[in-house]
Legacy VTK file of the C-alpha trace (Angstrom):
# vtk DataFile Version 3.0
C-alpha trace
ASCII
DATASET POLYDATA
POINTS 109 float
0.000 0.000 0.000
1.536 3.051 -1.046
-0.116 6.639 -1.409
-0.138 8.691 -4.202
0.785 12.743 -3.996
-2.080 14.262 -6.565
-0.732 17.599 -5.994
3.083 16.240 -6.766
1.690 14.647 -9.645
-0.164 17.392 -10.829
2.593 19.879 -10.484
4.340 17.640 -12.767
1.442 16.787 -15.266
0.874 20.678 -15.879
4.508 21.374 -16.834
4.272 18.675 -19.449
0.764 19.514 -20.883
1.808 22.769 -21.595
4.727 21.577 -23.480
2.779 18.571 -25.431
1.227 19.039 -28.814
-2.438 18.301 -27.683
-2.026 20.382 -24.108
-2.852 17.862 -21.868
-1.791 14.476 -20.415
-2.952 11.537 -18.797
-1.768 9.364 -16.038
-3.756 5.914 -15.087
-3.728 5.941 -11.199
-5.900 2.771 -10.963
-7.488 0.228 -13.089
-7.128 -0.959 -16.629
-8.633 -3.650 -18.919
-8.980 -5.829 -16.039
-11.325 -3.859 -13.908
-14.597 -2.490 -14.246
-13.362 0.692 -12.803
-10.587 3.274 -14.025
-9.190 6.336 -12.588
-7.819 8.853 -14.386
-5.512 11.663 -13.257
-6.233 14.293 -16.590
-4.553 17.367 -16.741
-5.310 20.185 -19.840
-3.164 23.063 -20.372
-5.835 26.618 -20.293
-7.507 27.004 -23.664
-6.712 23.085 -24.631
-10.202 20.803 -25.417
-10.860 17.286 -25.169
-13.233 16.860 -28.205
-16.406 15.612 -28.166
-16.619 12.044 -26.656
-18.836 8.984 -25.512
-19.389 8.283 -22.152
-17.997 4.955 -21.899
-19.687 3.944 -18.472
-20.657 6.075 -14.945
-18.518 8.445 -14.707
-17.804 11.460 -12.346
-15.322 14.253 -12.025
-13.167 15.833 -9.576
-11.884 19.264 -9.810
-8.147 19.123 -7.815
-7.244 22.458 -9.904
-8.083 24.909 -11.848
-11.446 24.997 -13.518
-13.078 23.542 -16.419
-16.348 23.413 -18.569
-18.360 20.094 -19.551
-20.404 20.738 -22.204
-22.761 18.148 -23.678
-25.837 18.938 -26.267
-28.000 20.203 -23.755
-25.622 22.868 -21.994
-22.769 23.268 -20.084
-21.436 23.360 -16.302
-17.908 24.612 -14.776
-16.921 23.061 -12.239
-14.126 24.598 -9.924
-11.169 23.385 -7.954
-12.909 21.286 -4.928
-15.886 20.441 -7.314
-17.016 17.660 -8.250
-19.524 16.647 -10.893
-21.493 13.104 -12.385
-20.891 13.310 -16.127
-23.999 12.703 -17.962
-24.709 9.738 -20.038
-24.425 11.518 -23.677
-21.647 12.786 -25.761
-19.750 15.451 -24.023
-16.306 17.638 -23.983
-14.258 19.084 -21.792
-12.634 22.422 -21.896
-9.879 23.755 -19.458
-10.861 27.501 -18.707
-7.297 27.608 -16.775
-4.540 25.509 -16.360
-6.600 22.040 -14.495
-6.324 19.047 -13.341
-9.263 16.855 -12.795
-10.046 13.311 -11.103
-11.874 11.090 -13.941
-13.280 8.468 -12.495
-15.200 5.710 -14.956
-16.911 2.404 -14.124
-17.088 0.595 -17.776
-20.641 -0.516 -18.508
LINES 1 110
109 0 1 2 3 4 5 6 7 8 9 10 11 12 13 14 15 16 17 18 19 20 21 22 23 24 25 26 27 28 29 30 31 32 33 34 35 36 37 38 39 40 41 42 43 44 45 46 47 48 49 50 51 52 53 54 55 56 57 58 59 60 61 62 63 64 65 66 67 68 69 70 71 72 73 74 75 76 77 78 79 80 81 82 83 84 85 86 87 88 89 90 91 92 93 94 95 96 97 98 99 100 101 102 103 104 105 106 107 108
Protein backbone atom coordinates (compact mmCIF):
# COMPACT_ATOMS: atom_id res chain seq x y z
CA UNK A 1 0.00 0.00 0.00
CA UNK A 2 1.54 3.05 -1.05
CA UNK A 3 -0.12 6.64 -1.41
CA UNK A 4 -0.14 8.69 -4.20
CA UNK A 5 0.79 12.74 -4.00
CA UNK A 6 -2.08 14.26 -6.57
CA UNK A 7 -0.73 17.60 -5.99
CA UNK A 8 3.08 16.24 -6.77
CA UNK A 9 1.69 14.65 -9.64
CA UNK A 10 -0.16 17.39 -10.83
CA UNK A 11 2.59 19.88 -10.48
CA UNK A 12 4.34 17.64 -12.77
CA UNK A 13 1.44 16.79 -15.27
CA UNK A 14 0.87 20.68 -15.88
CA UNK A 15 4.51 21.37 -16.83
CA UNK A 16 4.27 18.67 -19.45
CA UNK A 17 0.76 19.51 -20.88
CA UNK A 18 1.81 22.77 -21.60
CA UNK A 19 4.73 21.58 -23.48
CA UNK A 20 2.78 18.57 -25.43
CA UNK A 21 1.23 19.04 -28.81
CA UNK A 22 -2.44 18.30 -27.68
CA UNK A 23 -2.03 20.38 -24.11
CA UNK A 24 -2.85 17.86 -21.87
CA UNK A 25 -1.79 14.48 -20.41
CA UNK A 26 -2.95 11.54 -18.80
CA UNK A 27 -1.77 9.36 -16.04
CA UNK A 28 -3.76 5.91 -15.09
CA UNK A 29 -3.73 5.94 -11.20
CA UNK A 30 -5.90 2.77 -10.96
CA UNK A 31 -7.49 0.23 -13.09
CA UNK A 32 -7.13 -0.96 -16.63
CA UNK A 33 -8.63 -3.65 -18.92
CA UNK A 34 -8.98 -5.83 -16.04
CA UNK A 35 -11.33 -3.86 -13.91
CA UNK A 36 -14.60 -2.49 -14.25
CA UNK A 37 -13.36 0.69 -12.80
CA UNK A 38 -10.59 3.27 -14.02
CA UNK A 39 -9.19 6.34 -12.59
CA UNK A 40 -7.82 8.85 -14.39
CA UNK A 41 -5.51 11.66 -13.26
CA UNK A 42 -6.23 14.29 -16.59
CA UNK A 43 -4.55 17.37 -16.74
CA UNK A 44 -5.31 20.18 -19.84
CA UNK A 45 -3.16 23.06 -20.37
CA UNK A 46 -5.84 26.62 -20.29
CA UNK A 47 -7.51 27.00 -23.66
CA UNK A 48 -6.71 23.08 -24.63
CA UNK A 49 -10.20 20.80 -25.42
CA UNK A 50 -10.86 17.29 -25.17
CA UNK A 51 -13.23 16.86 -28.20
CA UNK A 52 -16.41 15.61 -28.17
CA UNK A 53 -16.62 12.04 -26.66
CA UNK A 54 -18.84 8.98 -25.51
CA UNK A 55 -19.39 8.28 -22.15
CA UNK A 56 -18.00 4.96 -21.90
CA UNK A 57 -19.69 3.94 -18.47
CA UNK A 58 -20.66 6.08 -14.95
CA UNK A 59 -18.52 8.44 -14.71
CA UNK A 60 -17.80 11.46 -12.35
CA UNK A 61 -15.32 14.25 -12.03
CA UNK A 62 -13.17 15.83 -9.58
CA UNK A 63 -11.88 19.26 -9.81
CA UNK A 64 -8.15 19.12 -7.82
CA UNK A 65 -7.24 22.46 -9.90
CA UNK A 66 -8.08 24.91 -11.85
CA UNK A 67 -11.45 25.00 -13.52
CA UNK A 68 -13.08 23.54 -16.42
CA UNK A 69 -16.35 23.41 -18.57
CA UNK A 70 -18.36 20.09 -19.55
CA UNK A 71 -20.40 20.74 -22.20
CA UNK A 72 -22.76 18.15 -23.68
CA UNK A 73 -25.84 18.94 -26.27
CA UNK A 74 -28.00 20.20 -23.75
CA UNK A 75 -25.62 22.87 -21.99
CA UNK A 76 -22.77 23.27 -20.08
CA UNK A 77 -21.44 23.36 -16.30
CA UNK A 78 -17.91 24.61 -14.78
CA UNK A 79 -16.92 23.06 -12.24
CA UNK A 80 -14.13 24.60 -9.92
CA UNK A 81 -11.17 23.39 -7.95
CA UNK A 82 -12.91 21.29 -4.93
CA UNK A 83 -15.89 20.44 -7.31
CA UNK A 84 -17.02 17.66 -8.25
CA UNK A 85 -19.52 16.65 -10.89
CA UNK A 86 -21.49 13.10 -12.39
CA UNK A 87 -20.89 13.31 -16.13
CA UNK A 88 -24.00 12.70 -17.96
CA UNK A 89 -24.71 9.74 -20.04
CA UNK A 90 -24.42 11.52 -23.68
CA UNK A 91 -21.65 12.79 -25.76
CA UNK A 92 -19.75 15.45 -24.02
CA UNK A 93 -16.31 17.64 -23.98
CA UNK A 94 -14.26 19.08 -21.79
CA UNK A 95 -12.63 22.42 -21.90
CA UNK A 96 -9.88 23.75 -19.46
CA UNK A 97 -10.86 27.50 -18.71
CA UNK A 98 -7.30 27.61 -16.78
CA UNK A 99 -4.54 25.51 -16.36
CA UNK A 100 -6.60 22.04 -14.49
CA UNK A 101 -6.32 19.05 -13.34
CA UNK A 102 -9.26 16.85 -12.79
CA UNK A 103 -10.05 13.31 -11.10
CA UNK A 104 -11.87 11.09 -13.94
CA UNK A 105 -13.28 8.47 -12.49
CA UNK A 106 -15.20 5.71 -14.96
CA UNK A 107 -16.91 2.40 -14.12
CA UNK A 108 -17.09 0.59 -17.78
CA UNK A 109 -20.64 -0.52 -18.51
Amino acid sequence: MQPVSLTGLSDQQITEARAASAGRTAATLHGGRDHRRKQVLLTLAAGRELADHDNPGEATLLVLRGRVQLGTAGGSAEIAEGEYLVIPAERHHLVALEDATVLLTVVAR
